[in-house]
Structures are given as C-alpha cells and as structure tokens.
VOGU-3710 file (C-alpha; in Angstrom, 3 decimals, decimal comma):
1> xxxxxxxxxx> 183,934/49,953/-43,047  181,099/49,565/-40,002  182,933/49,276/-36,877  180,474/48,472/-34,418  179,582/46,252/-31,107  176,719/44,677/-33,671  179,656/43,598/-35,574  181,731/42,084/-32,857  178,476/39,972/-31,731  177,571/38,171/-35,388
11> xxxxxxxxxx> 181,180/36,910/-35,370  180,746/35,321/-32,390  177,757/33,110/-33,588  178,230/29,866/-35,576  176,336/28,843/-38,257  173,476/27,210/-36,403  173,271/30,232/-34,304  172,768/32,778/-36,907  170,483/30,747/-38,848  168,657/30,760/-35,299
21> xxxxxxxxxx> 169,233/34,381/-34,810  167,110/35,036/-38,407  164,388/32,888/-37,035  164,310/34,792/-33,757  163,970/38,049/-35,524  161,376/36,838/-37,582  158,798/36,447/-34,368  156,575/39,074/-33,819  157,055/38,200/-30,014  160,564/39,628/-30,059
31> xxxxxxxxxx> 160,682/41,961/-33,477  157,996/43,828/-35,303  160,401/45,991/-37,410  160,544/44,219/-40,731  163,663/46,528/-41,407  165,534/45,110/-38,962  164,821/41,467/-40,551  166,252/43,228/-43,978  169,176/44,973/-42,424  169,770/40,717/-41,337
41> xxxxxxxxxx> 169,611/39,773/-44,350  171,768/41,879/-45,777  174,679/41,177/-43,537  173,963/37,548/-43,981  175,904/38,289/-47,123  179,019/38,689/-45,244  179,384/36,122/-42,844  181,173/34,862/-41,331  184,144/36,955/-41,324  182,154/40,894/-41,581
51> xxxxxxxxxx> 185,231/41,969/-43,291  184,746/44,016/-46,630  184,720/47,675/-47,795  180,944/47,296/-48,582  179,955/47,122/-45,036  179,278/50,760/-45,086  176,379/52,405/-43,899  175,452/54,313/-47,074  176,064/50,866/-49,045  173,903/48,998/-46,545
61> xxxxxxxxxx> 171,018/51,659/-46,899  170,693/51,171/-50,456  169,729/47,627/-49,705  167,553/47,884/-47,068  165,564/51,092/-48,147  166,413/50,978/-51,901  165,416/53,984/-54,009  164,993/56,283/-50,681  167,973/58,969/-49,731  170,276/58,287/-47,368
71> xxxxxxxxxx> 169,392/59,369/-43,093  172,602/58,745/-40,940  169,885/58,515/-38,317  167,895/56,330/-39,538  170,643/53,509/-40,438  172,447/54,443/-36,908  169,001/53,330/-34,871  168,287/50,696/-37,244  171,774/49,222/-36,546  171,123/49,753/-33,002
81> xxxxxxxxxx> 167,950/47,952/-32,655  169,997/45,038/-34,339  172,471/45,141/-31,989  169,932/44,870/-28,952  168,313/42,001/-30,535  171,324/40,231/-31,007  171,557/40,790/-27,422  168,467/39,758/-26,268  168,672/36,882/-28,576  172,037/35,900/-26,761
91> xxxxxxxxxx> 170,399/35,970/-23,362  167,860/33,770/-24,476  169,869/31,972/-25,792  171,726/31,404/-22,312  168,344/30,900/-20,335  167,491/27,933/-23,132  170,370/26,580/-22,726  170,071/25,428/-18,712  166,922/23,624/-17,990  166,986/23,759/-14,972
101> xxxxxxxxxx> 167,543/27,554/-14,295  164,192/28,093/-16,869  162,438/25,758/-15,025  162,700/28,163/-11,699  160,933/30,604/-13,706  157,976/27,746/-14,309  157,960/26,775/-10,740  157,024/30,557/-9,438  155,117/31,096/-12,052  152,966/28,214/-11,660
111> xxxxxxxxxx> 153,198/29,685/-7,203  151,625/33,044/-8,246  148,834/31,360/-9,647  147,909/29,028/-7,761  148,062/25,760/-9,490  149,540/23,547/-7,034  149,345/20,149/-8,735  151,532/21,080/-11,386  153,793/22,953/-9,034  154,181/19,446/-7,031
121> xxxxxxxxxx> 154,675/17,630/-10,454  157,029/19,692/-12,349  158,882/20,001/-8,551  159,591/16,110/-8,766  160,582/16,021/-12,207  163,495/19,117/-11,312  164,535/17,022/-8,307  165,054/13,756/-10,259  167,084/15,508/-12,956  168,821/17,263/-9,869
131> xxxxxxxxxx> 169,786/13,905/-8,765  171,048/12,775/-11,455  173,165/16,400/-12,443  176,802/16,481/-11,623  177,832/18,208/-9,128  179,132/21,900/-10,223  179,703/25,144/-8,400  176,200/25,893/-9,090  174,282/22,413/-8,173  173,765/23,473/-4,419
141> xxxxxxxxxx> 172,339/26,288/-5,048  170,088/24,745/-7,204  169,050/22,261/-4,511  168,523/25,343/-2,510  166,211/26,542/-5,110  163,976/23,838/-5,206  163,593/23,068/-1,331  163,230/26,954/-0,525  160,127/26,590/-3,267  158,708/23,655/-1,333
151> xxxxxxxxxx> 159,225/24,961/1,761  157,150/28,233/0,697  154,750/26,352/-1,120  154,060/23,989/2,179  154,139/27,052/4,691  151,537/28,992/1,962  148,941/26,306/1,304  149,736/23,435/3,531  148,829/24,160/7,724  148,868/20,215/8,057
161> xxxxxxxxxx> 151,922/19,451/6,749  153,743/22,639/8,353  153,228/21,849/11,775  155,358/18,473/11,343  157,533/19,426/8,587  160,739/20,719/9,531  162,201/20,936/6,175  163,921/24,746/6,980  167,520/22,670/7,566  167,259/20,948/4,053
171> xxxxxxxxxx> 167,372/24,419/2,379  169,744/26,063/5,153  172,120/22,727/4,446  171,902/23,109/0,359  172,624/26,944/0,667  175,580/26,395/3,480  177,438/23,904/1,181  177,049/26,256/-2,039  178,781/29,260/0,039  181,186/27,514/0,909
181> xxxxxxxxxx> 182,066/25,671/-2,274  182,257/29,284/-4,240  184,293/30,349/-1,825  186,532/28,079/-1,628  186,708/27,852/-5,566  187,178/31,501/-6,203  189,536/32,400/-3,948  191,978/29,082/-4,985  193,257/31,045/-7,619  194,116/34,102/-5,402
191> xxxxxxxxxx> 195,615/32,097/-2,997  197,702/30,140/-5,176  199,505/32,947/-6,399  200,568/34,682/-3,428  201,846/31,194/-2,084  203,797/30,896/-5,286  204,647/34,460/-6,434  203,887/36,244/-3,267  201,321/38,457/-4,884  199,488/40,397/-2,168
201> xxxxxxxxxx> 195,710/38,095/-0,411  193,994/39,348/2,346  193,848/36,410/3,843  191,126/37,516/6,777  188,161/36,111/4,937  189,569/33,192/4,045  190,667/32,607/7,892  187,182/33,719/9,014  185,489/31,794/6,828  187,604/28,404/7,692
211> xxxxxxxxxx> 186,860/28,542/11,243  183,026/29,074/9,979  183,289/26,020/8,343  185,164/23,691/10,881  182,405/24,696/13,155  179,781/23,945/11,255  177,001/21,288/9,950  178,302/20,607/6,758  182,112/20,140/7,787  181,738/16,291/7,109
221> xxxxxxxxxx> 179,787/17,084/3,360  182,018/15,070/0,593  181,792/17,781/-1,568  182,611/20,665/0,665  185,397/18,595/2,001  186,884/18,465/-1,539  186,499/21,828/-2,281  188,356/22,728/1,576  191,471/20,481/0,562  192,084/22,358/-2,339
231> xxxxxxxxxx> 192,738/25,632/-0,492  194,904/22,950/2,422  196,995/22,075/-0,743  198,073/25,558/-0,522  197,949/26,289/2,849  199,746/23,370/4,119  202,233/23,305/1,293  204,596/20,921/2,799  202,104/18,271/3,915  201,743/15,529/1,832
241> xxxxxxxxxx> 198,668/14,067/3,835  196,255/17,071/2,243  197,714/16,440/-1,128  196,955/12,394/-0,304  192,996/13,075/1,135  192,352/15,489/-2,055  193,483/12,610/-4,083  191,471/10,219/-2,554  188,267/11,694/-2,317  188,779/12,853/-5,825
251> xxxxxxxxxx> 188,884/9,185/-6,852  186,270/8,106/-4,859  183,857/10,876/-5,809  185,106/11,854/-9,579  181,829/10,422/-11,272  179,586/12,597/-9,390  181,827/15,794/-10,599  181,234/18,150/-13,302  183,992/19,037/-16,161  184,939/22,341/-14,390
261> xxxxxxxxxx> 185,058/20,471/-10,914  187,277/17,885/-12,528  189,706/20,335/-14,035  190,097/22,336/-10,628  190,836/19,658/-8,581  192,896/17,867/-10,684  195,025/21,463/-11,367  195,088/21,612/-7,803  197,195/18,247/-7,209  199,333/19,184/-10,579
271> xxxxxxxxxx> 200,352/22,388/-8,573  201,125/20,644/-5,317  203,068/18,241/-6,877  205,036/21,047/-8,766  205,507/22,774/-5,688  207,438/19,763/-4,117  209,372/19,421/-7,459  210,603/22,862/-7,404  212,041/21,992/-3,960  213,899/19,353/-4,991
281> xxxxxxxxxx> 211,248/16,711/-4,331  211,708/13,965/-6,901  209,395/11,439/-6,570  206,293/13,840/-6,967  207,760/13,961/-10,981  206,880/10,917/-11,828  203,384/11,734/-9,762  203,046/15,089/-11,146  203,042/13,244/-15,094  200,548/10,362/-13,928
291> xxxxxxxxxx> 197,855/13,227/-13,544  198,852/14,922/-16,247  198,424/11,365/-18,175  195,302/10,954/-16,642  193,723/14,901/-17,539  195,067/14,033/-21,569  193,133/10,323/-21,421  190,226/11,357/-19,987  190,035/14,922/-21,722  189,767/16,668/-18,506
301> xxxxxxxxxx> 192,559/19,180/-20,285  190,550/22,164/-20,135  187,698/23,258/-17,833  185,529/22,118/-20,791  184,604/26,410/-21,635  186,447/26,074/-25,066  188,471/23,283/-26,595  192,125/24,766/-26,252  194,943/23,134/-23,533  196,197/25,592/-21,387
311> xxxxxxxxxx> 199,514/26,752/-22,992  201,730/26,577/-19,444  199,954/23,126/-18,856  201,024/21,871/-22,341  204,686/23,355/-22,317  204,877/21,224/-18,694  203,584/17,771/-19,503  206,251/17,782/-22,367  208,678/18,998/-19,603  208,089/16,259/-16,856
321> xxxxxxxxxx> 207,466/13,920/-19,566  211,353/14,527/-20,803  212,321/14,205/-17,546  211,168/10,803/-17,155  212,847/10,165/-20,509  209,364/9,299/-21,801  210,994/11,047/-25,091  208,691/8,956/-28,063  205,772/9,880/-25,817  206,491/13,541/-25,078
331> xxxxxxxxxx> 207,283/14,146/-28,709  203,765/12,958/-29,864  202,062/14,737/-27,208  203,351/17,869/-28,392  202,649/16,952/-31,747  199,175/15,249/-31,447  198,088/18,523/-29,231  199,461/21,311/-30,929  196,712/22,162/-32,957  194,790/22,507/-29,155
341> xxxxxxxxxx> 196,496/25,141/-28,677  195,154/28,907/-29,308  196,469/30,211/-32,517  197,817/32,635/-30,343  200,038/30,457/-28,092  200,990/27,919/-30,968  203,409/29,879/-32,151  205,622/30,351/-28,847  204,205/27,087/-26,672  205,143/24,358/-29,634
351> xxxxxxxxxx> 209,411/25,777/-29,815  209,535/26,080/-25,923  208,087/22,390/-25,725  210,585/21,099/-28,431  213,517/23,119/-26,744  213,008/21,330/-23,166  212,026/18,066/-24,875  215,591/18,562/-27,238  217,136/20,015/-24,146  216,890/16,994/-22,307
361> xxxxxxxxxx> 217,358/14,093/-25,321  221,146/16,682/-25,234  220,524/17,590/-28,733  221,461/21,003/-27,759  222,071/22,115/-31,089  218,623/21,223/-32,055  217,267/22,762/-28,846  218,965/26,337/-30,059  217,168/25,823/-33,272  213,924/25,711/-31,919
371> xxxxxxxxxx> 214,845/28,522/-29,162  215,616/30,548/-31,923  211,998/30,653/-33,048  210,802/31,895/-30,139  209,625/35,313/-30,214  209,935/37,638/-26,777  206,087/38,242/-25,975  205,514/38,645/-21,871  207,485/39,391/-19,149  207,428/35,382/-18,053
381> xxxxxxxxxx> 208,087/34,375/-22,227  211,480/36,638/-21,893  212,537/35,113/-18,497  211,597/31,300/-19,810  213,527/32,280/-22,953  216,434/33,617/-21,135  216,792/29,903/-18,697  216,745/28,178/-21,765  219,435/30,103/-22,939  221,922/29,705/-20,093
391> xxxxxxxxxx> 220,803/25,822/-19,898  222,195/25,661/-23,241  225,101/27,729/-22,752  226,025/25,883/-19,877  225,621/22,365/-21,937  227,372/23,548/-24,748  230,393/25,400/-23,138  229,472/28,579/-24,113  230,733/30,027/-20,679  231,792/33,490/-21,867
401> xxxxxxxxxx> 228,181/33,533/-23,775  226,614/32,622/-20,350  228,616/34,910/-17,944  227,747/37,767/-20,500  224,007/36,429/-20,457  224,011/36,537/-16,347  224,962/39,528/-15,677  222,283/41,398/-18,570  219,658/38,869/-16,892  220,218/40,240/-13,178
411> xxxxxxxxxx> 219,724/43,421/-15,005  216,720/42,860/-16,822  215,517/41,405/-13,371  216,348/44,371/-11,343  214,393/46,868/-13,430  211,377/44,567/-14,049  208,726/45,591/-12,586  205,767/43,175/-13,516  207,472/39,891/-11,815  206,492/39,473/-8,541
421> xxxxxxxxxx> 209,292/39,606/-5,198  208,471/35,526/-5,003  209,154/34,777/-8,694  212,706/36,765/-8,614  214,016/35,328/-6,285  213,096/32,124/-7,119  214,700/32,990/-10,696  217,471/34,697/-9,241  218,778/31,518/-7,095  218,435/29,817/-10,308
431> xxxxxxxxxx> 221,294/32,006/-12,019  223,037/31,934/-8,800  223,673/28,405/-9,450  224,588/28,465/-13,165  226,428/30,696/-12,243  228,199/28,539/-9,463  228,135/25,371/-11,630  229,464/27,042/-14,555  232,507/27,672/-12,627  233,364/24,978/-11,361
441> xxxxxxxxxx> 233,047/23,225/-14,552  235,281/25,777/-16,519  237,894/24,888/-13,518  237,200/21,371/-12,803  240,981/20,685/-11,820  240,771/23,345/-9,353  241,434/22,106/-5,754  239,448/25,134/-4,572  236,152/23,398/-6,028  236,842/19,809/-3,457
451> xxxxxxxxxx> 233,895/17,137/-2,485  233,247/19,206/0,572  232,387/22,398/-2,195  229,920/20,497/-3,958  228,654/18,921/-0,911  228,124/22,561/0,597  226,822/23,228/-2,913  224,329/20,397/-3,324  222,782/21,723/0,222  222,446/25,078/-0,552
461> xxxxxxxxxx> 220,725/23,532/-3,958  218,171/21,549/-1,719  217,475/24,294/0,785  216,691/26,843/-1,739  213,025/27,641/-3,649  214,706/27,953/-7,697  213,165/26,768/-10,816  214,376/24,222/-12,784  215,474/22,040/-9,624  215,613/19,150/-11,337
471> xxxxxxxxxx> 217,680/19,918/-13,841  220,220/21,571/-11,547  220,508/18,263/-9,730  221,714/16,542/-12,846  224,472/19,392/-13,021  225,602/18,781/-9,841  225,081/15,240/-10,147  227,737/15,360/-13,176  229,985/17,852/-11,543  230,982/15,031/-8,529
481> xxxxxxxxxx> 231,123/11,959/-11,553  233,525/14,587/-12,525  235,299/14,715/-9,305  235,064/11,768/-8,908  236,713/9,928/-12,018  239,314/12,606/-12,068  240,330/11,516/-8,068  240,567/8,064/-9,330  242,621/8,702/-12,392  245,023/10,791/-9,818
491> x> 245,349/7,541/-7,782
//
C-alpha cells in the first residue's frame, strides 16, 4: 500500500477541508498540473481513512494516465507535487485563518506603495478589532505590530506630526509586555517540574529576567502581573498570599483572557493547591475541587487546541471529588466525561478514576475489580497502579500481600531510571508509611505501638513531602480511634 507523508496529511483534513483542498487545486494561481487535480480525485475515493490494498502506485497510475505504461518516476513526482500542495494549502490555510496576522501583510503592502489613506483606514479598523481581541500570548505583540507600522508610517511621510509625536514608548511598552508574558508562560512548565520532581532548570534566566522586570515600566501592567504570579506560585511555594493575588486578578480580569490564558492560570492555582495538599494541607481540598468545578462549568478543561480533558486532570477531579465524599457527583463526572478523553487514555484513566472513587466509598472489592483492568503502560501508570494496590491491601488485610508488594516496589524503584530523585522519594515515604501503619494495625494490642508512637508517627506524616497525604491521615486517624476504644474497653 502507499506509505507516504501525502498520506499522513489527507487524514488530517475533515470533510470541509478536503472539499476545500479540491477547490484550491483547481486555481490556476496555485496549480496548473491538471494531473495533480486527477491524482485528487482519485484518492478522494478513499477517504477518509486511506486504508486499502488499492492505494498502490501502479493501481493509482492506471487511473490517472489510463491506457499509458507505468513510470515509477513519473507517479513518485506526481505524488510529490501533491504532497507540497497539500502543504502549501495547509499554510494558507493557517494565514486565513487569523485576520489579523493577514492583515500585517495588507498594512506593508499598502506602505511600499504609497497609499496612505488606506494605510490610516485599514490601521483603525485592526486597532478596533485589537481592542476588542482577548488577550493571548500573542495580543502584545500584535499591538506592537500595529504601533511600530504607525510609528514608521508617521516618521516616513509625516515631518509635522514627528516632531510632537512621541509615540516610540507605545511600541517599546506593547513589545516589553509580550517578552515578558512568553517568558513567563514558557518557562512555567519547566519550572513546575523541577519544583515538583526536581528535574534539572537553569534557573539564571529566569532570575535575570525577574529583576528585569521588577525594574521596569511595565511591572504594574495587569496582564504581566498575572503572568509573573504564576511563576511566584512556584517559586514561593509555601505562600499562600501569591496563590491569593493570582486568584484575584484572575477574577477580576478573566473576561479580557483568551481560552489558553484561562487554562494556564487556572492549572496554575490547581497545582498550588495540590502542592499544599500533598503536605498535608487540608483545607486547599475543598479549594483545589472549587476550580476544578469551575474549569468543568465553564469548559475551560482544555487549552481549547482539541476537545479532550487532560487524562491526570480527569483521574484528579474524581479523586478530590471522593474525598469530599461528593460520591453521586464524582461518579457522573467520570461518566459524563469519559468519552473526553483520548481513545488512548480511556482505557487506563476511566478504571483508575473508578478505583479511587470505589476506594474511598470502601467498596474495596469493587475497587480491585476495576484495578484489575488496568493495564501497566508508563513508568508513572505502574507506580499509580502499584499505590492502589497497597491502599487496598492495607484496607482489606491483605498484610502478607502488601509486605510482599513493598519490598518488589522498593525494588522496582531502585532500578527505575525514568522517575525523577523528587518523585521517589516522595513515593518512597509513601510506602514507608504503609509500611509503618500496616504494622501497627496487624499488632494493634501491642504496647510497643502507645499514643506517644502514633503521635511521633502523625509528625513524621506532616513533616514529610508523600503522595496520597490525605489518605494516610485517615489511616492514622483510625489507628488512634483504635487506641483509643481499646484503652477504654481496658478501663
């Protein structure tokens, strides 16, 4: 069968886009080689799928040249002027498709020859639909754009209006802001996971760069301001008041923001708040869910680039959902949004949801069920799969299963070597304390495991960076009931 990069484009394209695709092809402005339309035509046949033992050169030939022998050269350059068109036609496509960034094109066009009027008309009509654009990584520089146009134009053809027009800080201030929101926006990402999984960021042009901006004009910009709390969020991990002002001036400011904007900042405030969970810090649950509640309802779910919910994102809202016993509501999220899911997450994202939603309604036998569908992908699906497991072991009883499952986990830890230092150890305390809990509920009438053993326990728990805090502070929780019905019984 053809196996080409022609191929892998015309899958891509829906149905509008290939009808638009024959219609490009047709022009004389971007095709003249009517074999090319008939090699199109041909493969129409097959879409959308291009799957079928016919799509073979030799068969495709006969079809497009019938009656004429077959030349591997020939088809092979005919195929390959397809393929560029498809590529050109994708690129134009893309330069359609934003307005604003074709209208650029117009405005220096219209420079070069001279026609000022409709330069200053077409110029007011871009700034009014600037205005009215949300703001998105690229609407400063688009700002920049137009000003550095005027600011040409005025300098070019306009002596009067240059010696009392000091419009160079409008177009320094647009292009200031942009830098700084890219920056800050691209390196978020980076930054987050070396705070969280200690992955390597050289962190001298972000410290450079964060002096630059407390320095300069556009420190008290809104927008920049937004963009600089997200990277405080990490920074300042600890301190509430960044997580607070992001908040805030999200709130205030959200209608001005695009999709993508929207997504990023409200990520950012799901991660803080999962930071302080992870240590222990309750209250930021119940936080944590309202945003997530708030991404579902207002479809901010995704950074709008496809239609699918990020498969750690959907596997948590269950999770903190569960926590806060919102069972009805956690069960129909998963349900209602399983289909948003990429066929290729579905499969493992829907059981782990349905295990920690089961896991935490103690339907542990249920739970196993689901954990039993689970199929090992990833490095991080065989560790998840693996904390389920002891979390169920340790509800169920199953200590000699879970001492047995411990000790091949520290293994399996050991001699991973795509998990990060950070991530280990943060898994690693977590077995230390199933571990630790698990023994002291296999011995509860020991008097080696007193009060003051738990206590020490329960402030080793709180000091510590594990997963799956929350849960262990149930354990623990039960372990002193345990204690402390027993001591009364005694008495």
């Amino acid at each position: 069968m053809l196996n080409s990069n022609l191929l892998e484009i015309l899958r891509t394209f829906d149905k509008l886009q290939f009808k638009k695709f024959g219609t490009f092809l047709i022009s004389p402005y971007h095709n003249r080689n009517s074999n090319v339309v008939k090699l199109y035509n041909t493969l129409k046949t097959f879409y959308p799928e291009f799957q079928n033992t016919k799509l073979e050169k030799e068969v495709l030939w006969k079809s497009v040249f019938p009656g004429r022998e077959y030349q591997y050269g020939v088809m092979k350059n005919l195929i390959f002027e397809l393929q560029k068109l498809s590529e050109k036609f994708l690129s134009f496509e893309k330069f359609n498709s934003n307005e604003l960034e074709s209208g650029f094109n117009l405005l220096d066009a219209l420079l070069d020859k001279n026609l000022i009027s409709l330069f200053s008309k077409y110029t007011g009509q871009f700034k009014s639909k600037l205005e009215k654009a949300k703001i998105d990584p690229d609407y400063f520089y688009y700002r920049y754009l137009i000003e550095s146009r005027e600011l040409n134009h005025i300098f070019l053809n306009d002596k009067k209006m240059r010696g009392r027009f000091n419009s160079v800080s409008r177009p320094n201030e647009s292009l200031l802001i942009f830098f700084f929101i890219n920056f800050y926006n691209s390196n978020y990402n980076s930054l987050h996971d070396s705070v969280f999984y200690n992955i390597p960021y050289d962190r001298r042009y972000l410290n450079s760069v964060s002096d630059f901006f407390k320095n300069s004009p556009v420190r008290d910009n809104i927008f920049v301001s937004i963009f600089s709390s997200l990277i405080d969020t990490l920074t300042f991990p600890d301190d509430e008041n960044f997580f607070r002002r992001l908040k805030t001036s999200y709130a205030k400011n959200s209608g001005r923001l695009s999709r993508e904007i929207k997504y990023n900042v409200l990520t950012a405030l799901v991660n803080f708040c999962n930071y302080q969970v992870m240590k222990g810090n309750t209250k930021f649950i119940n936080e944590q869910f309202k945003i997530y509640k708030q991404m579902i309802e207002t479809g901010i779910y995704n950074n709008g680039k496809d239609n699918f919910i990020n498969p750690y994102m959907y596997a948590n809202i269950v999770s903190m959902a569960a926590n806060l016993r919102r069972y009805s509501w956690a069960e129909n999220f998963a349900d209602n949004f399983r289909s948003k899911l990429n066929s290729s997450h579905r499969k493992q994202c829907y059981p782990f949801a349905m295990v920690s939603l089961n896991l935490k309604r103690k339907k542990f036998d249920t739970a196993l069920e689901y954990l039993s569908k689970v199929k090992s992908g990833d490095v991080i699906d065989k560790i998840t799969i693996r904390r389920f497991q002891l979390m169920l072991y340790y509800e169920s009883g199953f200590f000699d299963e879970l001492h047995f499952l411990i000790d091949s986990t520290k293994h399996f830890i050991t001699n991973d070597n795509k998990t990060s230092a950070g991530a280990k150890n943060i898994f690693g305390n977590f077995l230390y304390f199933v571990k630790k809990f698990a023994e002291v509920k296999g011995n509860i009438k020991n008097k080696k495991y007193d009060e003051y053993y738990l206590k020490n326990l329960r402030k080793e728990l709180s000091e510590k960076e594990v997963s799956n805090k929350i849960w262990l502070t149930e354990k623990i929780d039960e372990l002193e009931n345990i204690k402390s019905v027993s001591r009364k019984i005694k008495v």
